[in-house]
PDBQT receptor file of N, H, CA, C and O in Angstrom, charges set to zero:
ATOM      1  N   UNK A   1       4.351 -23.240 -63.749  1.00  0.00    +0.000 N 
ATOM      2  CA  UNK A   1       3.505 -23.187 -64.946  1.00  0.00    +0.000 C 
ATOM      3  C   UNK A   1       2.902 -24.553 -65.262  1.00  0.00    +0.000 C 
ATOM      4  O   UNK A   1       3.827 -25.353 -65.402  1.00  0.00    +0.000 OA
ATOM      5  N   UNK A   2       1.604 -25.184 -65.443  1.00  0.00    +0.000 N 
ATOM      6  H   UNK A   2       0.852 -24.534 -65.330  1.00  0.00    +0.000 HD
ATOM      7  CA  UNK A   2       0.742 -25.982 -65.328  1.00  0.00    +0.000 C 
ATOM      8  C   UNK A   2       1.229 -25.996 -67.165  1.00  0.00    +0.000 C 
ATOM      9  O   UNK A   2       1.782 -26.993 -67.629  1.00  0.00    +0.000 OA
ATOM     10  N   UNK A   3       1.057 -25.302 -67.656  1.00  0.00    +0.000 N 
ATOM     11  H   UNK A   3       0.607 -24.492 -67.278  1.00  0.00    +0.000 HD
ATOM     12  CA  UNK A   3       0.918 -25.156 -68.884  1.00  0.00    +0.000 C 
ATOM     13  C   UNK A   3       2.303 -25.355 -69.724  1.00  0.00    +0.000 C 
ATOM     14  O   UNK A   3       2.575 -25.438 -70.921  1.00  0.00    +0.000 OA
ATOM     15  N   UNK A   4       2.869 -25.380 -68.791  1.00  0.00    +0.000 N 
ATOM     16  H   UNK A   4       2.647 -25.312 -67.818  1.00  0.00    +0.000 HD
ATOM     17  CA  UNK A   4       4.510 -25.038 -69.122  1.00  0.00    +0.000 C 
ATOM     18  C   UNK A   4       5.166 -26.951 -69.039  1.00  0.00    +0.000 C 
ATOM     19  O   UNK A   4       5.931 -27.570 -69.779  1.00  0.00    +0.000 OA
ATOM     20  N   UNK A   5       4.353 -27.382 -67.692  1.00  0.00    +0.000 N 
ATOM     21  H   UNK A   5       3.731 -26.880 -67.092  1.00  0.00    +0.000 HD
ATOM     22  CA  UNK A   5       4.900 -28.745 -67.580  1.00  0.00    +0.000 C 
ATOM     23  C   UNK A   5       4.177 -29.722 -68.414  1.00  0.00    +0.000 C 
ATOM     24  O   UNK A   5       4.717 -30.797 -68.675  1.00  0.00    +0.000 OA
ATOM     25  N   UNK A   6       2.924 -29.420 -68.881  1.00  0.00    +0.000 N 
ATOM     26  H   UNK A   6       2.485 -28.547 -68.669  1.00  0.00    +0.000 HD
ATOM     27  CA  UNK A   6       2.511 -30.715 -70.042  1.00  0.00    +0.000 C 
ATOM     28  C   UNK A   6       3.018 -30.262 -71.026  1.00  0.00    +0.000 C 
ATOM     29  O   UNK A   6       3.433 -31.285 -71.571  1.00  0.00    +0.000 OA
ATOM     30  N   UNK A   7       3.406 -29.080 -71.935  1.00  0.00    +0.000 N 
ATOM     31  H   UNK A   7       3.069 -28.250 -71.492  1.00  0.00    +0.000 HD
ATOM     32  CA  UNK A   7       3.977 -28.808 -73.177  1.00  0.00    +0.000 C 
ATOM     33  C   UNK A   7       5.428 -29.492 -72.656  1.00  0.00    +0.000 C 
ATOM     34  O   UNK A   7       5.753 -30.337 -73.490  1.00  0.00    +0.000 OA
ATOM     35  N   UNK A   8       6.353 -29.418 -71.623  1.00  0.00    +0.000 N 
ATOM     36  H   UNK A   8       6.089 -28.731 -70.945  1.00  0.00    +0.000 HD
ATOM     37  CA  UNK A   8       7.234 -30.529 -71.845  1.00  0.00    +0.000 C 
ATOM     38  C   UNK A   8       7.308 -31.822 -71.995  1.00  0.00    +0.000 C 
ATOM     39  O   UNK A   8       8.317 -32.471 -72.268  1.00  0.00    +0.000 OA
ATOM     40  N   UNK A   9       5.966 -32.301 -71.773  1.00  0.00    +0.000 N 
ATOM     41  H   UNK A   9       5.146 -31.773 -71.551  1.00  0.00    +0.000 HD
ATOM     42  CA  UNK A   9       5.883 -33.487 -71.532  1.00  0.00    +0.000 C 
ATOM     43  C   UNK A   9       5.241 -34.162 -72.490  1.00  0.00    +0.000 C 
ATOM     44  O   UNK A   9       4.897 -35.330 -72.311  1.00  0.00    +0.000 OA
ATOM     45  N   UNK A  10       4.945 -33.339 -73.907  1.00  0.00    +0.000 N 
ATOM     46  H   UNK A  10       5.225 -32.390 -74.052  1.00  0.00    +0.000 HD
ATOM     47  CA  UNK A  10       4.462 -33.316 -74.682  1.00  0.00    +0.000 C 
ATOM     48  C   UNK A  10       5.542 -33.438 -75.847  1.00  0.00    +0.000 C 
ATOM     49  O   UNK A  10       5.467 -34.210 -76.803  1.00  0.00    +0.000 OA
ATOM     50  N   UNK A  11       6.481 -32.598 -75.603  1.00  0.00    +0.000 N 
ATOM     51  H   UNK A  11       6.542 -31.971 -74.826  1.00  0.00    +0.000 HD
ATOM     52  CA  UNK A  11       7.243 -32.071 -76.607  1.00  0.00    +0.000 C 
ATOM     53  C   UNK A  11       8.818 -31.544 -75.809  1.00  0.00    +0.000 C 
ATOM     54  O   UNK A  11       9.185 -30.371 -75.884  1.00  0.00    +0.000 OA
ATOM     55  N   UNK A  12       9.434 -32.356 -75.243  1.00  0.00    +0.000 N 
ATOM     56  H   UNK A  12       9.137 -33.309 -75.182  1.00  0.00    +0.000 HD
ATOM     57  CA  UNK A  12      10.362 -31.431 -74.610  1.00  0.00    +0.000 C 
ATOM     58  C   UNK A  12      11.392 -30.452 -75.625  1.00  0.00    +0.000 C 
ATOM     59  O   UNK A  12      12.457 -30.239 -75.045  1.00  0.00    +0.000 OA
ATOM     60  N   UNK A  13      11.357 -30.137 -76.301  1.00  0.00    +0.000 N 
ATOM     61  H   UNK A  13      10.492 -30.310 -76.772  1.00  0.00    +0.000 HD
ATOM     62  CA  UNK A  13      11.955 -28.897 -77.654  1.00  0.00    +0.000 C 
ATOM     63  C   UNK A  13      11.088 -28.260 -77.963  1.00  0.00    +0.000 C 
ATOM     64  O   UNK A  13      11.348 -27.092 -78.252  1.00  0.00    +0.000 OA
ATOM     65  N   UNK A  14       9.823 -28.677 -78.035  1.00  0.00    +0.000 N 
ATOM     66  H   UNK A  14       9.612 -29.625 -77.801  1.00  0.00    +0.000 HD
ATOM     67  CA  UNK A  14       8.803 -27.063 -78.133  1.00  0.00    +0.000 C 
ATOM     68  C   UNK A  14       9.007 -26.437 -76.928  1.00  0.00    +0.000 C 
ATOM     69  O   UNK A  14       8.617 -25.274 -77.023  1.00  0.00    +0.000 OA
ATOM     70  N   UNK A  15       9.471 -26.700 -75.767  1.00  0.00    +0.000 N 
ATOM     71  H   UNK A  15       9.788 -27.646 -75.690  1.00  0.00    +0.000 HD
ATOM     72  CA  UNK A  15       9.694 -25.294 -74.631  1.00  0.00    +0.000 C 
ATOM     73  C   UNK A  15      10.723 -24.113 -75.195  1.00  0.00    +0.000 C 
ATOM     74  O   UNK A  15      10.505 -22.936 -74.906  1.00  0.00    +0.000 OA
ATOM     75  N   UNK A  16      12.017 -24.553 -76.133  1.00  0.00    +0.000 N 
ATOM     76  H   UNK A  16      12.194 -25.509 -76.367  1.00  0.00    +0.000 HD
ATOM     77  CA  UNK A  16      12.540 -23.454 -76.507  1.00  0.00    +0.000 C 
ATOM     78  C   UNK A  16      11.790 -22.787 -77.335  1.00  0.00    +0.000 C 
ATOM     79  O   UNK A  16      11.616 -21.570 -77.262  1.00  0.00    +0.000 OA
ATOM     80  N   UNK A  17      11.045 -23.904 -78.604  1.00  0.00    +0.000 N 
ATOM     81  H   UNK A  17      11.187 -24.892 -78.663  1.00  0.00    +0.000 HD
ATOM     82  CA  UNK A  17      10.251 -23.196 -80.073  1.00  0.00    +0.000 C 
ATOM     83  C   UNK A  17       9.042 -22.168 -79.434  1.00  0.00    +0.000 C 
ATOM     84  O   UNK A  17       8.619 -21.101 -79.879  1.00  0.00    +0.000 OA
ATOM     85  N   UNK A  18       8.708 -22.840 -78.356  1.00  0.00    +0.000 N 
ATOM     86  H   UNK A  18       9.051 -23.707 -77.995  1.00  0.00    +0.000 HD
ATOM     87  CA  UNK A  18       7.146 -22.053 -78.343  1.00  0.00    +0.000 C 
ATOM     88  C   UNK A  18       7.700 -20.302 -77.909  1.00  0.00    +0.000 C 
ATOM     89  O   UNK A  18       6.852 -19.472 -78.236  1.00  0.00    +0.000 OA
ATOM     90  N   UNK A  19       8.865 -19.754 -77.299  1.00  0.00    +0.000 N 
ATOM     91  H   UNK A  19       9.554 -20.428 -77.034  1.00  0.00    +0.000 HD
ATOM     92  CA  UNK A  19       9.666 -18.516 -77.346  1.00  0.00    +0.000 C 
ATOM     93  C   UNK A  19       9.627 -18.045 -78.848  1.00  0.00    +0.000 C 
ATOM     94  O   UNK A  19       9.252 -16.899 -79.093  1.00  0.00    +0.000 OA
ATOM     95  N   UNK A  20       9.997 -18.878 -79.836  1.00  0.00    +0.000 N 
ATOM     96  H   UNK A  20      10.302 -19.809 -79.637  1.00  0.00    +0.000 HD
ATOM     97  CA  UNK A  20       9.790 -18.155 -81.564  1.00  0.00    +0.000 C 
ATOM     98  C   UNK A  20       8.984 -18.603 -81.999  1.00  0.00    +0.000 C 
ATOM     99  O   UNK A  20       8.661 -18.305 -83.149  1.00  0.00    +0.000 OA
ATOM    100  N   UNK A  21       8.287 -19.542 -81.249  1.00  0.00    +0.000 N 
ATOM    101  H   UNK A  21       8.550 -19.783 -80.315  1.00  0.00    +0.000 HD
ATOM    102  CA  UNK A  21       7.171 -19.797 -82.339  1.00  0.00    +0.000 C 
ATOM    103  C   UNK A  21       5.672 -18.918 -82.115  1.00  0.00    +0.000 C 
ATOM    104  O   UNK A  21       5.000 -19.072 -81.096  1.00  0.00    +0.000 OA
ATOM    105  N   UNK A  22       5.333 -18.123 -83.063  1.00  0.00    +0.000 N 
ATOM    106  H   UNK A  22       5.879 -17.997 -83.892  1.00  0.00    +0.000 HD
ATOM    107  CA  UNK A  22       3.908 -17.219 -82.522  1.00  0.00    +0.000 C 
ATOM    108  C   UNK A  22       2.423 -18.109 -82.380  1.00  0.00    +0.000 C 
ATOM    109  O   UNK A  22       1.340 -17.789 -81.890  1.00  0.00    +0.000 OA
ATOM    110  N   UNK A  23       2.919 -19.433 -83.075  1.00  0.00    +0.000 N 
ATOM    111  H   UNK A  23       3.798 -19.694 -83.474  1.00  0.00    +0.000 HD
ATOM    112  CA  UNK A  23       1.615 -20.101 -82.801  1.00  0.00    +0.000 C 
ATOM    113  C   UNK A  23       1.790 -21.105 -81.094  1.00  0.00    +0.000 C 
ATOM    114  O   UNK A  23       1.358 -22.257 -81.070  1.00  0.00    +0.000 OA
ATOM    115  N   UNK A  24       2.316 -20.610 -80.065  1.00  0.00    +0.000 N 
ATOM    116  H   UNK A  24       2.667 -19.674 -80.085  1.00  0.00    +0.000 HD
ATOM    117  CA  UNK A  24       2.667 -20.863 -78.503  1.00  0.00    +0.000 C 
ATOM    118  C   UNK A  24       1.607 -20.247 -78.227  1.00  0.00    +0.000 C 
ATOM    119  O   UNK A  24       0.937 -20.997 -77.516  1.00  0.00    +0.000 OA
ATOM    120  N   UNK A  25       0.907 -18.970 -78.453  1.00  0.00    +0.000 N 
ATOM    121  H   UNK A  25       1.451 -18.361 -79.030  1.00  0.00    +0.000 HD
ATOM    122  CA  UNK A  25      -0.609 -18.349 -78.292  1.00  0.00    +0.000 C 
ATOM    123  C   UNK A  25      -1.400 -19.631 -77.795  1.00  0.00    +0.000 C 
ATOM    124  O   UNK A  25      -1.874 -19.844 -76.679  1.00  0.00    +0.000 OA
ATOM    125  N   UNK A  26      -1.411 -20.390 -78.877  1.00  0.00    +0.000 N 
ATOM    126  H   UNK A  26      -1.026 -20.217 -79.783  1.00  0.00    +0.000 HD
ATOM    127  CA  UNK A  26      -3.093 -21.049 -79.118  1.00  0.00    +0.000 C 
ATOM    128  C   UNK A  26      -2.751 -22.314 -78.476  1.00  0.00    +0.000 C 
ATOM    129  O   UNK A  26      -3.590 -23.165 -78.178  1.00  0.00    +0.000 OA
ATOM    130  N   UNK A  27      -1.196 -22.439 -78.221  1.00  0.00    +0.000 N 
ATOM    131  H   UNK A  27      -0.515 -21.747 -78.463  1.00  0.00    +0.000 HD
ATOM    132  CA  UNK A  27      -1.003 -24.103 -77.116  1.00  0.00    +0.000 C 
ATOM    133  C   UNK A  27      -1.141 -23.250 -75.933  1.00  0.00    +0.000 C 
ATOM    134  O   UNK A  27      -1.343 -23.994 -74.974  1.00  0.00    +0.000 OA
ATOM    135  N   UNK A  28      -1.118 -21.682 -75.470  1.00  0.00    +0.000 N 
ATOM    136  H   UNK A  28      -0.954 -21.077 -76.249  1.00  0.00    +0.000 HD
ATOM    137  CA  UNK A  28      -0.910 -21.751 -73.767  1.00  0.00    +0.000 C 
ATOM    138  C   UNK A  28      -2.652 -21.836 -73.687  1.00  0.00    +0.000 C 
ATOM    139  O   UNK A  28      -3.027 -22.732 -72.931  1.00  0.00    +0.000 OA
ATOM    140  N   UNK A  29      -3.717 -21.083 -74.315  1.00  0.00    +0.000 N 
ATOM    141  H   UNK A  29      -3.413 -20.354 -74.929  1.00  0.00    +0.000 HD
ATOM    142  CA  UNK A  29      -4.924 -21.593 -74.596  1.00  0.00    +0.000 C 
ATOM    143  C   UNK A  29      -5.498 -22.803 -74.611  1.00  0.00    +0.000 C 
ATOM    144  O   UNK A  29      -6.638 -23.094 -74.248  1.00  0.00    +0.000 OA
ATOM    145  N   UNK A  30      -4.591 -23.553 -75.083  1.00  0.00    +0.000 N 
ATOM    146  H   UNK A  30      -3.665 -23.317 -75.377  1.00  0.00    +0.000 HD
ATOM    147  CA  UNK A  30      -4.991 -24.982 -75.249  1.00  0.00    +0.000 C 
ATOM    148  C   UNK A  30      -5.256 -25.628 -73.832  1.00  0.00    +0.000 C 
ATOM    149  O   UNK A  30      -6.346 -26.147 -73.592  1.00  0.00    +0.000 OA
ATOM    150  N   UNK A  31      -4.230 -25.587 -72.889  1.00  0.00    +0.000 N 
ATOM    151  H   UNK A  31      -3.344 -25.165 -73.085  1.00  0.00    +0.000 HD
ATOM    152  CA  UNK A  31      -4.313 -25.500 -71.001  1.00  0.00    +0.000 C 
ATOM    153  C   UNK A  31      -5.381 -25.034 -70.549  1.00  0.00    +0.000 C 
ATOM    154  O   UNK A  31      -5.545 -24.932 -69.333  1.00  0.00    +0.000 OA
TER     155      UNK A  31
């Protein structure tokens, strides 16, 4: 996941949040 490795690298604890968080929509968009 392309999208998966800058949101860690961004945020390594938003990889669990973005699972409950409903606004993970508009960051996998953001890629």
């Amino acid at each position: 996941d392309c999208d998966g490795s800058i949101l860690l690298v961004h945020t390594p604890t938003f990889a669990g949040e973005k699972n409950a968080d409903p606004n993970a929509n508009s960051v996998r968009g953001f890629e």
